[in-house]
KEMAR-953373 format. One line per 4 residues: number of its first residue (from 1); their letters; for each residue z, x, y of C-alpha. Coordinates in Angstrom, 1 decimal, decimal comma. Layout:
// KEMAR-953373
NUM> A> Z:X:Y | ...
This chain:
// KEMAR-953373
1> XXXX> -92,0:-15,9:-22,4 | -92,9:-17,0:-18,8 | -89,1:-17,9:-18,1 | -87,8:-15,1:-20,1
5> XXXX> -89,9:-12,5:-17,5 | -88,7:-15,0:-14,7 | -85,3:-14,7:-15,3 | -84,3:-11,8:-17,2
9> XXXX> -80,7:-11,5:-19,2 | -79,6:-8,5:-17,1 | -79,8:-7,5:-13,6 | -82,8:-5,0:-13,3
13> XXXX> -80,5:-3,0:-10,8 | -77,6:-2,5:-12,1 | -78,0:-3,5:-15,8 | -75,4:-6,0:-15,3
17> XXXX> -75,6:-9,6:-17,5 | -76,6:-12,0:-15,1 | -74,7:-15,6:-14,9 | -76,7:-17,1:-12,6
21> XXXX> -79,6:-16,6:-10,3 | -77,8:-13,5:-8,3 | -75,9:-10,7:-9,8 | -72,4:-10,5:-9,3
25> XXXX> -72,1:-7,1:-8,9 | -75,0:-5,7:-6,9 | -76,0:-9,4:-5,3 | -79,5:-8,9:-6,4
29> XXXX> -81,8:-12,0:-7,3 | -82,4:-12,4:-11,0 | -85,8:-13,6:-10,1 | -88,6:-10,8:-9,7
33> XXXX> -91,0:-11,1:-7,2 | -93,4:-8,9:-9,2 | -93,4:-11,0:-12,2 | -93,7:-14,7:-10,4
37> XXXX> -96,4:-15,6:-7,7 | -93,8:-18,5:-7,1 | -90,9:-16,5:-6,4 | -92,8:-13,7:-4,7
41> XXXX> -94,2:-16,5:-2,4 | -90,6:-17,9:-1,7 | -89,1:-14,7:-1,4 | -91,2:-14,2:1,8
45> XXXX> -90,6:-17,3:3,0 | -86,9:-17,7:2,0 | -86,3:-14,2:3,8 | -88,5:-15,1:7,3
49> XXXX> -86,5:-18,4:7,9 | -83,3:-16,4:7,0 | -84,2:-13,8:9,6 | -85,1:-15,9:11,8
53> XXXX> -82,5:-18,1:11,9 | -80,6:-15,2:12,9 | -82,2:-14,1:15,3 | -82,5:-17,6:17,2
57> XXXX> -78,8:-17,8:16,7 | -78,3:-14,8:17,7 | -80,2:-15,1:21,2 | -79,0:-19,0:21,7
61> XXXX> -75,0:-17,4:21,7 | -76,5:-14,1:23,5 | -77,3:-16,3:26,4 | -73,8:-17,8:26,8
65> XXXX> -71,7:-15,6:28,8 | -69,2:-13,4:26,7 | -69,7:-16,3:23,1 | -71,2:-13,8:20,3
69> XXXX> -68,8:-10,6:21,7 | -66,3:-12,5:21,5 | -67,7:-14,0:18,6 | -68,2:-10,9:17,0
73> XXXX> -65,3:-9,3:17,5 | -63,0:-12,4:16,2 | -64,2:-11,4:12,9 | -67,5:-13,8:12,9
77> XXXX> -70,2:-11,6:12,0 | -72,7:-12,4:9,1 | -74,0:-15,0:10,9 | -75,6:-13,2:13,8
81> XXXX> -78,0:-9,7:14,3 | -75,9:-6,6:14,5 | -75,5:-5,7:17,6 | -76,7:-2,2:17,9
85> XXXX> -79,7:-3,8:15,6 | -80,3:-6,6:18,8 | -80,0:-3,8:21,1 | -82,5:-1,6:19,4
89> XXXX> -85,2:-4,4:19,3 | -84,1:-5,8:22,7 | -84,9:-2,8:24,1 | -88,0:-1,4:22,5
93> XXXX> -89,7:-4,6:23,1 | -88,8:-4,9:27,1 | -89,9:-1,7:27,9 | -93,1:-2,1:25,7
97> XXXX> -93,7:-4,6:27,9 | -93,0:-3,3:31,0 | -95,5:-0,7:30,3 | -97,9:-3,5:29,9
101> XXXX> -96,9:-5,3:33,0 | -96,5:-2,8:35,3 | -99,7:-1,1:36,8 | -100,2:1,5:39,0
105> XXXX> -104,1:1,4:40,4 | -106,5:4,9:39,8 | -106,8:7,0:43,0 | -103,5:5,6:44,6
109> XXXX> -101,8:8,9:45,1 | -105,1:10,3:46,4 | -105,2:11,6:50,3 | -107,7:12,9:52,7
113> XXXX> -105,7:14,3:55,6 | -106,0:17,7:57,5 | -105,1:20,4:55,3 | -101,4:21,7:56,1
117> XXXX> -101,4:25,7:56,6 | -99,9:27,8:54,1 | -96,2:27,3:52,8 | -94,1:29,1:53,8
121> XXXX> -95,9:30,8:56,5 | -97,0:27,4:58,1 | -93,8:27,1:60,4 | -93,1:30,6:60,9
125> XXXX> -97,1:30,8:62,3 | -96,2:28,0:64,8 | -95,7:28,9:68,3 | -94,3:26,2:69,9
129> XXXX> -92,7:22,8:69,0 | -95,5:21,0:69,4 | -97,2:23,1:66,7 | -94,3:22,6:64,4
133> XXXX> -94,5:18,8:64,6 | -98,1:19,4:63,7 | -97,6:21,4:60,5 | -94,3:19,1:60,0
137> XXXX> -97,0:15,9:60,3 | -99,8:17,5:58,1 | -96,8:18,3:55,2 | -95,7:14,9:55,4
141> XXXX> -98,6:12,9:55,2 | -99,8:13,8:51,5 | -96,2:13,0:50,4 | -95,5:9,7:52,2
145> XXXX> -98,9:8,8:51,0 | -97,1:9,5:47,3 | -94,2:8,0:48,2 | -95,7:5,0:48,9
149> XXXX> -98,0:4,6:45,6 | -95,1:4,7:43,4 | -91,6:2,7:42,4 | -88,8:3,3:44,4
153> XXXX> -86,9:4,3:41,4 | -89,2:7,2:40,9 | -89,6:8,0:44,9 | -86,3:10,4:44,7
157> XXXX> -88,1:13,7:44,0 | -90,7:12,9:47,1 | -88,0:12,0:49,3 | -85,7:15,3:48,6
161> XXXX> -89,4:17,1:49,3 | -89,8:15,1:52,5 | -86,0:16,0:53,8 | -86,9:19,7:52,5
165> XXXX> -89,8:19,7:55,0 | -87,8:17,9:58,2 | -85,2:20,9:57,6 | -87,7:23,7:58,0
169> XXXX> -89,3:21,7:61,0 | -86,2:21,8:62,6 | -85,1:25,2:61,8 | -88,1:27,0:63,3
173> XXXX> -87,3:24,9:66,8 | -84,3:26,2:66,9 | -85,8:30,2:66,3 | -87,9:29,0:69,0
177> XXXX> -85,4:27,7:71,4 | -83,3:30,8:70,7 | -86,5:33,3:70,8 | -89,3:32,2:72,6
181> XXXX> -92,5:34,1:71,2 | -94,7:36,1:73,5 | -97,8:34,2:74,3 | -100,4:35,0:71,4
185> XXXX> -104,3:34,2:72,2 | -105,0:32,9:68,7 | -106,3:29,7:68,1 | -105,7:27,3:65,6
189> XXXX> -108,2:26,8:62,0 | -110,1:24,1:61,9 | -108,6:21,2:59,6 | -110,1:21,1:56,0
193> XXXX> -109,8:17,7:54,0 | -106,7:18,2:52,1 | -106,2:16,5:48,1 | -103,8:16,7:45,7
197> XXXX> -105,7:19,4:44,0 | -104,3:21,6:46,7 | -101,2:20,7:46,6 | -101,5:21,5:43,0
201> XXXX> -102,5:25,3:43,8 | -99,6:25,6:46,4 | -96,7:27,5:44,8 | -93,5:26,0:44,5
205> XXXX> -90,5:26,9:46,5 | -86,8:27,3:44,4 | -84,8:24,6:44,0 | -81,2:24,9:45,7
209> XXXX> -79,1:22,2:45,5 | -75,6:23,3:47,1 | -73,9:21,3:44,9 | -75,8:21,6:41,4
213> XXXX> -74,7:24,5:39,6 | -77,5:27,4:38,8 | -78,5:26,0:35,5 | -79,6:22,6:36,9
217> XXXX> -81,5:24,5:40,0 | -83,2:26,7:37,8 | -84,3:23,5:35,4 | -85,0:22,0:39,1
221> XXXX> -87,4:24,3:40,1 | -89,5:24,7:36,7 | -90,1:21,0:36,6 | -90,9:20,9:40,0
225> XXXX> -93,2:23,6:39,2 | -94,6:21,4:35,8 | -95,0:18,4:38,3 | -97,0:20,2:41,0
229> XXXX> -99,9:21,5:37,8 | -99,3:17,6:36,8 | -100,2:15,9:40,2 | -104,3:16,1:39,9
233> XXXX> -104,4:14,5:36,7 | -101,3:12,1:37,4 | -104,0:11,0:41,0 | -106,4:10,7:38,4
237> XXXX> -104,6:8,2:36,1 | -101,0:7,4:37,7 | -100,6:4,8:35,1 | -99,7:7,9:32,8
241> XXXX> -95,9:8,1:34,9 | -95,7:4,6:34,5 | -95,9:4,7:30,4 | -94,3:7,8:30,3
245> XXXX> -90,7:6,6:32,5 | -90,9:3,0:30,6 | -91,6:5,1:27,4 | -88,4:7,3:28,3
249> XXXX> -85,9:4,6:29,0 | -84,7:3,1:25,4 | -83,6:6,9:25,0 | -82,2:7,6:27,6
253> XXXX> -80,1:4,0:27,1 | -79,1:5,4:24,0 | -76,9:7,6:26,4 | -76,3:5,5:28,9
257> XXXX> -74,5:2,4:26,6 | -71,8:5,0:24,8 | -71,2:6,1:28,8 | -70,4:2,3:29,5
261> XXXX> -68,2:1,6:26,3 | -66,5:4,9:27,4 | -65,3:3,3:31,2 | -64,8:-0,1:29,6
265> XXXX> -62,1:1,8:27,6 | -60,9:3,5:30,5 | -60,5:0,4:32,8 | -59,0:-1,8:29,9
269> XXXX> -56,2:1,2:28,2 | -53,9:-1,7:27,2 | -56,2:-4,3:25,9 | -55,0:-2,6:22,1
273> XXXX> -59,2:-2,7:21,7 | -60,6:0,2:19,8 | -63,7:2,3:21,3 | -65,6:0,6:18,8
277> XXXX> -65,0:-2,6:20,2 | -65,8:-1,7:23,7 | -69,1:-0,3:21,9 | -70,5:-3,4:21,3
281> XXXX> -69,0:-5,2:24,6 | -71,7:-2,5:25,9 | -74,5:-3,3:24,0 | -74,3:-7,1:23,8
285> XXXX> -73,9:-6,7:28,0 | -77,5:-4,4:27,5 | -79,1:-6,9:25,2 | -78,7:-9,6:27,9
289> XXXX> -79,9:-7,5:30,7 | -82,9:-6,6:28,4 | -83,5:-10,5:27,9 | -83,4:-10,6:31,6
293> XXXX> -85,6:-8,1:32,9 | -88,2:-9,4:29,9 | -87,5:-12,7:31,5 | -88,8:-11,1:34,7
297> XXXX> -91,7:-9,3:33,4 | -93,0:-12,0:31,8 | -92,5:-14,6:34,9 | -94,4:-11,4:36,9
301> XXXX> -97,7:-11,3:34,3 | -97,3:-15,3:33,9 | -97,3:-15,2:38,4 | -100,4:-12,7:38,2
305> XXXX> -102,4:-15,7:36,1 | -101,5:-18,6:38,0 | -102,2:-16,4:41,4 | -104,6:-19,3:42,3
309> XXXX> -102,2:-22,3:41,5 | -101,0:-23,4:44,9 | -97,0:-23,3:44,5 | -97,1:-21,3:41,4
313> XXXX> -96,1:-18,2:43,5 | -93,4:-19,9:45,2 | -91,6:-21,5:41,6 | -92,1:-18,3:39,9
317> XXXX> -90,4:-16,1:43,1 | -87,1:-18,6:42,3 | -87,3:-18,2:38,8 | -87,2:-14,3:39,4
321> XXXX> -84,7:-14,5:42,1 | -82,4:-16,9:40,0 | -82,4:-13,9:37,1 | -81,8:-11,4:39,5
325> XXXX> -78,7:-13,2:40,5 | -77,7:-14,4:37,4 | -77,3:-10,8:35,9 | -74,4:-9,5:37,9
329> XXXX> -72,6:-13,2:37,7 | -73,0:-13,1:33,7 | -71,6:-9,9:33,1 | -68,8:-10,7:35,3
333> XXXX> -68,4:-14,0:33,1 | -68,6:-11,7:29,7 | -66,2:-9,5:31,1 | -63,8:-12,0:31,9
337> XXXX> -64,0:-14,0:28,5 | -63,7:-10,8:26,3 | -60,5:-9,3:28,0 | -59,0:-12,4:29,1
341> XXXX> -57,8:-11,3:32,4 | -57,6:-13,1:35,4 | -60,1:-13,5:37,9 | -58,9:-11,2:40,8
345> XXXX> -57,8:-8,5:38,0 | -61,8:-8,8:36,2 | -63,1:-9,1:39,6 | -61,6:-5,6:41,0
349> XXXX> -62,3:-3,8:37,8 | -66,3:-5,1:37,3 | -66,6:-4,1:41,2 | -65,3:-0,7:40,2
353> XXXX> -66,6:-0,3:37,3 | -70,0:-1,5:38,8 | -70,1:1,2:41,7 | -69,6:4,0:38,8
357> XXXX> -71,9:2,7:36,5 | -74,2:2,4:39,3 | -74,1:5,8:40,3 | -74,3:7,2:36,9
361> XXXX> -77,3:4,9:36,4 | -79,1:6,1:39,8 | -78,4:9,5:38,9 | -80,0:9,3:35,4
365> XXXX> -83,3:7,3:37,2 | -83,7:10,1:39,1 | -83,6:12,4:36,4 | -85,6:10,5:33,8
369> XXXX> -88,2:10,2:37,0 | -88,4:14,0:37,2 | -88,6:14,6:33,4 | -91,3:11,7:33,2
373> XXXX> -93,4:13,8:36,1 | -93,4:16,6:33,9 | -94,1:15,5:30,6 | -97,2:13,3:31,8
């Protein structure tokens, strides 16, 4: 009776008559899990070395420039992790820990300066240059302070504010220069300790961006608006940016990896390769650059423990700067050993195609920074 539970005639899934210990038509086991403390017990472990098996090969041929694309696209596939599967867990993981490993301290973006005057009456009140450097210094200190608390991948939005404020300095100079005022009697208010709180009950300016069209002005100006309510609370806890930009990111690559496959295809038009196949060029070449930034990370919290090891700091620096260089050289490699072309030919286009991805990369920082401001 045991065996006859153990094994039953026909396949439980498909009613099929079994031959053996696996269906031939569905591929399910003829052993039941349920019915076997055994088989249940092998099941789990049966399936755990199987998985990870894979995934060991996967990451061993991952971590030779170009082998499982190339292997992949040859037609070798049940051996290794799909690759949009790798991607996905590549890429959740590292920036699950890179929320962990980077830390922003409380009170960093906090400031105690002289309290600018009013915007936008501040430069129009001043009088003479030297009162225009004034209110240009008192604008600029709250925001360099800012500046300098966070990344410099998510300083873009403080550094358009800074420009924004050098431009006004310099446009009331020239009214003055042009139109000198009459001499006025009035005398300047005392300096109050400024905070971000007031900058968070100054109201925002428009957004215009010559070259943006309205639409992105207008969504511009409402996050800006969003981010200046945000900025007490983000003093108060700025590790809230830091989880919410890392938190961002594996969408936002969900974007960004279809872009790549889309100017692989464009700088390789007669390879004969399908998009599909530039598709997972694109995300093995992600899944590597996730390894190596978690490579990094870790190194990071592993310097951070062994702070007080003399030469720790020094070994772990190399290790870091080794990744860092190993990155471009490796996709350059992949490049090469996918599409088979020679070196000058892969070296011009992965410049090329570097410089654009670059860009388009930068650009969508600086968005997901501004998005990430407002959504704290």
């Amino acid at each position: 009776m045991h065996s006859a539970l153990a094994h039953p005639a026909a396949c439980e899934n498909c009613s099929t008559p079994l031959q053996g210990d696996f269906c031939h038509e569905c591929g399910q086991s003829a052993h039941s899990p349920v019915r076997s403390f055994g088989h249940a017990v092998e099941e789990v472990f049966e399936s755990f070395w199987h998985l990870d098996g894979r995934i060991f090969r996967t990451l061993h041929q991952l971590l030779l420039p170009g082998r499982l694309a190339a292997a992949y696209l040859a037609g070798h596939r049940t051996r290794y992790i799909p690759p949009i599967r790798l991607f996905v867990i590549l890429s959740v993981l590292t920036f699950f820990v890179a929320r962990l490993a980077v830390h922003v301290d409380a009170g960093a973006l906090v400031s105690q300066t002289p309290r600018p005057p009013e915007v936008p009456g501040a430069f129009r009140d001043a009088t003479t240059n030297d009162e225009v450097q004034q209110v240009r210094r008192a604008l600029l200190a709250p925001l360099q302070q800012s500046r300098e608390a966070m990344p410099a991948s998510l300083r873009a939005p403080i550094d358009s504010a800074i420009a924004k404020v050098d431009r006004q300095a310099a446009k009331r100079e020239r009214e003055l220069k042009e139109h000198p005022p009459v001499a006025s009697a009035r005398k300047p208010a005392a300096a109050k300790p400024f905070t971000v709180q007031d900058m968070a009950t100054q109201k925002s300016d428009p957004v215009e961006i010559s070259f943006l069209p309205g639409f992105a002005n207008r969504w511009l100006t409402g996050q800006a608006e969003i981010i200046r309510k945000n900025l007490p609370r983000i003093s108060e806890r700025p590790q809230l940016l830091v989880n919410a930009f890392f938190g961002s990111v594996p969408s936002a690559l969900f974007v960004l990896v279809p872009l790549f496959a889309v100017l692989l295809k464009l700088f390789y038009l007669g390879s004969g390769r399908l998009y599909l196949e530039h598709l997972v060029v694109a995300l093995y070449s992600h899944a590597f650059l996730c390894v190596a930034l978690l490579g990094i990370l870790l190194l990071s919290m592993l310097g951070g423990q062994l702070a007080a090891v003399p030469g720790a700091g020094v070994v772990i620096g190399l290790l870091i700067t080794a990744l860092l260089l190993w990155m471009p050289l490796y996709l350059w490699l992949m490049q090469r050993r996918v599409y088979a072309q020679s070196r000058l030919v892969t070296t011009l286009k992965f410049v090329a195609l570097g410089w654009l991805y670059f860009t388009v990369v930068t650009t969508a920082t600086v968005i997901l920074a501004i998005a990430s401001l407002a959504r704290v």
